[in-house]
C-alpha positions in Angstrom: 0.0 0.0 0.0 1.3 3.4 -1.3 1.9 5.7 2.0 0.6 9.3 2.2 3.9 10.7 2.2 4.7 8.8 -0.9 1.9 9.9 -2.8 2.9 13.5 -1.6 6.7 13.3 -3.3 4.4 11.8 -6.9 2.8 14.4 -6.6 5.4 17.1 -6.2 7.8 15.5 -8.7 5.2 15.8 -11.4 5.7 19.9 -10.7 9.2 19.6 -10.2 10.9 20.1 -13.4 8.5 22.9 -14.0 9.7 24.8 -11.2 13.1 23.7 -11.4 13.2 25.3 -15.0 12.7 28.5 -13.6 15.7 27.9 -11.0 13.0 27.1 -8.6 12.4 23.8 -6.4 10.1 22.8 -3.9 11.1 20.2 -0.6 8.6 18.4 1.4 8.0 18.8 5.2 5.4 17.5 6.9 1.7 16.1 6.9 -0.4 16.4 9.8 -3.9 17.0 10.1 -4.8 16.9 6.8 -2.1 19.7 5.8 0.8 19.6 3.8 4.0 21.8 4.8 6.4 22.3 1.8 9.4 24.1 1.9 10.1 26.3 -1.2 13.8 27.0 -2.6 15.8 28.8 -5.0 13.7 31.1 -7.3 10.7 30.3 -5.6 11.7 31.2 -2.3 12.2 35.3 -3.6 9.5 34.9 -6.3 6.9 37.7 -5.7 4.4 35.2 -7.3 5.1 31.8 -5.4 2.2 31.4 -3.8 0.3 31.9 -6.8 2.2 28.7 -8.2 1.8 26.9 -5.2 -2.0 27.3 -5.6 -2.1 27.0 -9.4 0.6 24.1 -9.3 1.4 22.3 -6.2 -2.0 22.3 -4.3 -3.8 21.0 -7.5 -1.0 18.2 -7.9 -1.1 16.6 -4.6 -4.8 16.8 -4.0 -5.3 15.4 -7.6 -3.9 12.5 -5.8 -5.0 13.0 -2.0 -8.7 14.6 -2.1 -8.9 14.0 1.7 -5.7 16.7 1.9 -7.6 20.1 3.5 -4.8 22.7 2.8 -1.1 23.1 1.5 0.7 25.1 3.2 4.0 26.7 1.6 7.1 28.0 3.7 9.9 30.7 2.0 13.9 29.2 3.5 13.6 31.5 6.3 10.1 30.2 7.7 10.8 26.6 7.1 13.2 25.6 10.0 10.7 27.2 12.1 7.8 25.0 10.5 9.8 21.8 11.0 10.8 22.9 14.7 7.0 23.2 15.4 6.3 19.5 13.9 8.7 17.9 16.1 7.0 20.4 18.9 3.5 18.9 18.0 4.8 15.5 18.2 6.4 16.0 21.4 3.0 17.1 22.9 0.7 14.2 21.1 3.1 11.6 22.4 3.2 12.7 26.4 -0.7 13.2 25.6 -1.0 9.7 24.3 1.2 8.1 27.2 0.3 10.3 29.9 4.0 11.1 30.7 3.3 14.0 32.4 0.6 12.5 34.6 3.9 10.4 36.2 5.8 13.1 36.5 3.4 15.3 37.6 2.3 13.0 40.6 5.9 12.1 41.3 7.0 16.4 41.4 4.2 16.8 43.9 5.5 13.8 45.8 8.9 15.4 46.5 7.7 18.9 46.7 5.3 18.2 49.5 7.8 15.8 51.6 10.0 18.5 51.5 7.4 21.3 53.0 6.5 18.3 55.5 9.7 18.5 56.5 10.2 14.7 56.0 12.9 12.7 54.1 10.9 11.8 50.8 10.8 7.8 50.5 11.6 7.3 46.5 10.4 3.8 46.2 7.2 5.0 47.5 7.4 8.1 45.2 8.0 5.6 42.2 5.7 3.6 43.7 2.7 6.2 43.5 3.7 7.7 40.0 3.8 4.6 38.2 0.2 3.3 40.3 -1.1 6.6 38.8 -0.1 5.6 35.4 -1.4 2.9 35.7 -4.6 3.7 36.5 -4.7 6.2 33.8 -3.4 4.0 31.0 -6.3 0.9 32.3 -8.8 3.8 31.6 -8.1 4.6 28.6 -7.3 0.6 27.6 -11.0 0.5 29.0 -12.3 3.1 26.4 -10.4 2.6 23.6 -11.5 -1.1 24.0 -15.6 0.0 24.1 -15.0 2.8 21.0 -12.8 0.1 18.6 -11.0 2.1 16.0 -14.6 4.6 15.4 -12.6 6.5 18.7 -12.8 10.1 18.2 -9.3 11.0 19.9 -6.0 9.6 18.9 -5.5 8.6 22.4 -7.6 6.4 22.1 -7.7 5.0 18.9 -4.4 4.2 19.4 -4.8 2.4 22.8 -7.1 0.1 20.7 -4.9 -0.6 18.1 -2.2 -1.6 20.3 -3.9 -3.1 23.1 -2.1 -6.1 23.4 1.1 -4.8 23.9 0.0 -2.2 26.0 -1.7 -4.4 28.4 1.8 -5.9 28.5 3.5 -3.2 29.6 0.7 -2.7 32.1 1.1 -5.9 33.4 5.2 -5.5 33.8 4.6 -1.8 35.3 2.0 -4.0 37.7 4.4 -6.6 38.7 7.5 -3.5 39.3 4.9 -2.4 41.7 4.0 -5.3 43.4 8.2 -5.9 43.9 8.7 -2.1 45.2 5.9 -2.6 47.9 7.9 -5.4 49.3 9.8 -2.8 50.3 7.5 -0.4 52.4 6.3 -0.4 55.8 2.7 -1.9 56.9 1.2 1.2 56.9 1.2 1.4 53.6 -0.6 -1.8 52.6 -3.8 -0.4 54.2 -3.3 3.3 52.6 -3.1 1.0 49.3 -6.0 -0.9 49.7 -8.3 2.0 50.7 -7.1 4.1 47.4 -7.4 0.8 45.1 -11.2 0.7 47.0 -12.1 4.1 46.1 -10.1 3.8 41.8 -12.8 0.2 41.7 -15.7 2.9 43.1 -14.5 5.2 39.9 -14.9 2.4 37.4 -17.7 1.4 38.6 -19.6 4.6 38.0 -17.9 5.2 34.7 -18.4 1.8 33.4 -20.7 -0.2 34.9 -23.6 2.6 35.8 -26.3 2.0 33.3 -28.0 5.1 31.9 -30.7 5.3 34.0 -28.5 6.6 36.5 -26.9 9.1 34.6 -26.9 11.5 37.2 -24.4 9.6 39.4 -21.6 10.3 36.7 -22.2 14.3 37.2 -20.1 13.2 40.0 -17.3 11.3 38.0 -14.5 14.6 38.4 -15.6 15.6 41.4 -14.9 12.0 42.7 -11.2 11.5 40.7 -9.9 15.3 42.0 -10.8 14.0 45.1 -8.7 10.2 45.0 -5.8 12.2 43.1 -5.6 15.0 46.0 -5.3 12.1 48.3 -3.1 11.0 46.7 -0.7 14.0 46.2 -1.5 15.7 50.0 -1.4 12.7 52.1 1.3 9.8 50.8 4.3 12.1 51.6 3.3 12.7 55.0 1.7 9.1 56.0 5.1 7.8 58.0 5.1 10.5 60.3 1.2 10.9 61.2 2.3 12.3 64.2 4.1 15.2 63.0 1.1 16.2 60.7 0.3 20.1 60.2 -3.4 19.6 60.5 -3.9 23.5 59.1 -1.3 22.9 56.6 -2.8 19.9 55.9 -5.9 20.6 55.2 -5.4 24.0 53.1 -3.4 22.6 50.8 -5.5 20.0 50.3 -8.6 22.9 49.2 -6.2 24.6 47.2 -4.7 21.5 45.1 -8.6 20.0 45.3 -9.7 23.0 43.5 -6.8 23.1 41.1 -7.6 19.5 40.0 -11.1 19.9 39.8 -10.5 22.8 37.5 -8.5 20.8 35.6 -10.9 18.0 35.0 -13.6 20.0 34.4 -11.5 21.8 31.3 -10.6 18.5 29.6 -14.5 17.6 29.7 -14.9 21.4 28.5 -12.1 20.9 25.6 -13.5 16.8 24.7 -17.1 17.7 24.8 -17.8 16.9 21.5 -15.9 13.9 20.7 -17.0 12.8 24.3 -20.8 13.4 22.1 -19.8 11.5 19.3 -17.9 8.9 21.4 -21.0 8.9 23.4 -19.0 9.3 26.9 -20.5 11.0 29.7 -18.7 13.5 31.6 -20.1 16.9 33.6 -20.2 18.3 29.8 -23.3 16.1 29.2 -25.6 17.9 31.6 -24.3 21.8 31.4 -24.0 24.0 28.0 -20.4 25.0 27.6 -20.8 28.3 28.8 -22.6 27.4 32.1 -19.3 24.7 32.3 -16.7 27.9 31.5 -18.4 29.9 34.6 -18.0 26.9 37.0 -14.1 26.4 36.1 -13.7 30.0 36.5 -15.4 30.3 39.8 -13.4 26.7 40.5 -10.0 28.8 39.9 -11.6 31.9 41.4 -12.4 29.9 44.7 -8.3 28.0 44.8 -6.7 32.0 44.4 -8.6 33.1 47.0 -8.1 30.4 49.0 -4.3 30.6 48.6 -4.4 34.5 49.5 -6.5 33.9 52.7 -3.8 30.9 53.6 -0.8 33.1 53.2 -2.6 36.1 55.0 -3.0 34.0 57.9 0.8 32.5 57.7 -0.7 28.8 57.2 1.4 28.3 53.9 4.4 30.1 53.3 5.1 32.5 50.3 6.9 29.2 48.1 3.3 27.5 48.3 2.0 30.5 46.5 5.1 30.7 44.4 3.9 27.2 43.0 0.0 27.1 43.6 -0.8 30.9 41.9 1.2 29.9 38.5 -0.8 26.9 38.3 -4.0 28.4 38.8 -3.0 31.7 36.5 -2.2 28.4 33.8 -5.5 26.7 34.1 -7.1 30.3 34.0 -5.6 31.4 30.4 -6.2 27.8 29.0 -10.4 28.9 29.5 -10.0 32.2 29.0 -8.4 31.5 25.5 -9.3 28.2 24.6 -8.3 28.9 20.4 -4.8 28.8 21.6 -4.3 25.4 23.0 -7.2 23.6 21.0 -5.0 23.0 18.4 -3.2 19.1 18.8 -4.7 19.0 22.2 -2.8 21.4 23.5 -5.1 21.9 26.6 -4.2 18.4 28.2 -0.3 18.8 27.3 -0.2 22.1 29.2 -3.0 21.4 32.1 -0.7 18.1 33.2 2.6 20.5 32.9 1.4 22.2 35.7 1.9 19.6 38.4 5.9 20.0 37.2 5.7 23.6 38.3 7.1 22.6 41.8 10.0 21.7 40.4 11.0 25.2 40.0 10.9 25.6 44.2 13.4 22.5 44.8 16.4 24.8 45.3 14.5 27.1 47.6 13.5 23.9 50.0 15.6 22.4 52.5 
């Protein structure tokens, strides 16, 4: 079978010595999305009249041979290594989008960041332990999905998850039996923190996957429930060794703060996947509010963590590098809503709403 990109140079050599007569050439650079970047050289690089040949020519040629193309797009020398830069910087974001990279790092960032402002010494088997159980999770979700949609899936995420199943349940299964090994490792304690949070992930499949839809109203409740298990997860596994040194008032408002952060979060992914959740037919809070209505109640969500975060530093119950970290990720979540055109685009949304749980990271000199 003849690949796209083959079909592509067919098309462009059939231009080719036209161009070239003129002292003119044309390179190819990419397809994604239904668009062709070219790269124009020579003559046709300076020629006042390029793009006319690129529509009269080269757009004609290769649709003549790919109808399904949308649009050609045409770069001058100068513009090109900038077009090819952003490719690689599309890829980039749909493979940690695809694998839920960030989701591991993310989780295993907040681990350190909050053992250090516990003022304990972080336990890295049991930060390894909790990133790659979050993966987990995440990757048996959308194994679970991609499973139900078959290849009609609507996202790449999960159309790829169905096409290679197999092997990913293989890797799920390895990642399963790493962590099995590393709990040999921790204390007692943990076995019953463990159980509780596998309790309450069974509890989330169950309402996603099991609730018929007579009970649709019980899934309004699907990222209201996960923010919760995941602030659980992020607020209380650092400090679960030494109970008895707990904050309580640190504890609990960072635990508002992040809960309202996450929640945020959620609610923009169902805001951004709302219609191929529709054509999917996947329920998520998007099914039951208009988009607008869902907008107002992330803003308000955000709204509610800032001011949150300004009454806890007033009142010296989390210290200025808590704000340092909390306020970028809330400004983040607030300018992917407020200008949703800009990270639409390759799914931008979810790349940069999981990059905030790195932003901690930035504080690791500043913390003892």
């Amino acid at each position: 079978m003849v690949s796209t990109e083959s079909k592509i140079e067919e098309a462009l050599n059939s231009i080719r010595p036209f161009l070239q007569q003129d002292g003119g050439d044309v390179e190819f650079i990419s397809y994604q999305n239904k668009v062709v970047s070219l790269r124009l050289l020579g003559a046709c690089s300076t020629c006042n009249i390029s793009h006319l040949t690129m529509k009269a020519g080269i757009e004609e040629s290769i649709k003549k041979l790919l109808p399904e193309v949308e649009s050609v797009l045409a770069y001058r020398v100068r513009y090109a290594s900038f077009v090819k830069r952003l490719s690689i910087y599309h890829a980039l974001i749909k493979f940690t989008n695809t694998f839920s990279l960030l989701v591991a790092l993310g989780t295993f960032s907040l681990y350190l960041y909050f053992s250090k402002r516990y003022d304990v010494q972080p336990n890295f088997i049991v930060g390894a332990g909790l990133s790659l159980g979050t993966w987990i999770i995440y990757t048996i979700d959308h194994l679970l999905d991609a499973i139900q949609l078959k290849e009609h899936a609507s996202s790449t995420r999960h159309r790829y998850h169905f096409y290679k199943h197999r092997q990913i349940i293989f890797i799920v299964f390895i990642s399963i039996f790493i962590l099995l090994v590393l709990s040999l490792k921790l204390s007692r304690i943990y076995y019953t923190y463990v159980f509780c949070l596998s309790i309450l992930t069974v509890i989330h499949f169950l309402m996603n996957y099991i609730i018929s839809r007579r009970h649709l109203k019980l899934r309004l409740f699907k990222e209201i429930y996960i923010a919760l298990v995941v602030t659980i997860g992020f607020v209380i596994t650092p400090v679960l060794e030494h109970y008895s040194e707990i904050n309580l008032p640190y504890i609990f408002g960072v635990f508002g703060v992040l809960y309202l952060i996450n929640l945020a979060n959620l609610f923009i992914f169902s805001y951004f996947d709302r219609l191929s959740d529709q054509k999917d037919k996947m329920l998520s809070i998007a099914h039951f509010y208009s988009p607008k209505k869902l907008k107002q109640f992330i803003q308000i969500g955000i709204g509610l963590s800032i001011f949150l975060t300004f009454i806890l530093l007033v009142n010296g119950i989390i210290s200025w590098i808590d704000g340092f970290v909390f306020l970028p990720m809330q400004l983040s979540l607030l300018l992917i809503i407020i200008k949703p055109s800009l990270f639409i685009i390759n799914d931008q949304y979810r790349f940069y709403g999981d990059l905030i749980y790195l932003y901690p990271i930035i504080t690791f000199p500043f913390l003892h």
